[in-house]
C-alpha positions in Angstrom: 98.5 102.4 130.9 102.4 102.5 130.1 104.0 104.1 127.3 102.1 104.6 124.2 104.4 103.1 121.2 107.1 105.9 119.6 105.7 106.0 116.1 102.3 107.4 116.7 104.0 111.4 116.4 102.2 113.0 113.1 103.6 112.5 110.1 105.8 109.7 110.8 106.4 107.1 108.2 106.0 103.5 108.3 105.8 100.4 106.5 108.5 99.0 104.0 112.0 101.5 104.0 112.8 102.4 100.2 116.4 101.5 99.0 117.0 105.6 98.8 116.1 105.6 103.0 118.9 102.8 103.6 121.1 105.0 101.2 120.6 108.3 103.8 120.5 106.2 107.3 123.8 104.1 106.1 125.7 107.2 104.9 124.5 109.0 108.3 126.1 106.1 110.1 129.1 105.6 108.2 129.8 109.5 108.8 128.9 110.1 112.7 128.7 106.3 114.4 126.0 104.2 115.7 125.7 106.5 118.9 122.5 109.0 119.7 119.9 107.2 117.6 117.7 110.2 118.9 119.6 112.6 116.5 119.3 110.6 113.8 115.8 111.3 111.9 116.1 114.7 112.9 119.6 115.6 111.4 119.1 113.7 108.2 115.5 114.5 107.4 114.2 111.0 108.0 110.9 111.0 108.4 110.8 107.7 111.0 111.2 107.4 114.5 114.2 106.4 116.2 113.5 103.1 117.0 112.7 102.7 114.0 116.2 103.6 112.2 118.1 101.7 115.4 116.5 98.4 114.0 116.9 99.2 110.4 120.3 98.9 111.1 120.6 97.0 113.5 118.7 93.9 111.6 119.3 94.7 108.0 122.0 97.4 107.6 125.0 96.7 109.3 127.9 95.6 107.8 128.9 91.9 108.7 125.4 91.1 109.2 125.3 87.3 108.1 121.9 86.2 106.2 120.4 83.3 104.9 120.1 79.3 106.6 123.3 78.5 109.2 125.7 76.9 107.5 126.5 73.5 109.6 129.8 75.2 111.0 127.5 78.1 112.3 124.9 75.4 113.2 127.3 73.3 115.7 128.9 76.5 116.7 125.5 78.2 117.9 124.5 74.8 119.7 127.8 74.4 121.4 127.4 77.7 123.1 124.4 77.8 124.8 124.6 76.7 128.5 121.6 74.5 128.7 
């Protein structure tokens, strides 16, 4: 019943991404835009799905990405916000 998940195609990879992955999937994005995600691990030779490389960047890869613990600006900010 429902979909059965995108990464079970043969010879898909997963697990950890190697440093040399981020290098291909950032340059790929840098050059033609976050856009088609489809295109993506079939134009530069990726061997992941395309969720898979939409998260990468999404969650780790993008630039202005903020990590680590809220700061308490960021912390009174985020509370402020939220309706309830």
């Amino acid at each position: 019943m429902g979909r059965p998940p995108c990464c079970d195609k043969v010879g898909i990879k997963k697990g950890p991404w190697t440093p040399e992955e981020d290098i291909i999937l950032v340059s790929y994005i840098q050059e033609h835009g976050p856009g088609n995600w489809r295109s993506v691990p079939i134009n530069t030779g990726l061997m992941r799905c395309s969720k898979s490389c939409r998260l990468r960047w999404t969650n780790y890869l993008r630039p202005g990405i903020r990590r680590g613990n809220f700061t308490p600006t960021r912390k009174a900010s985020s509370s402020t916000s939220s309706p309830c």
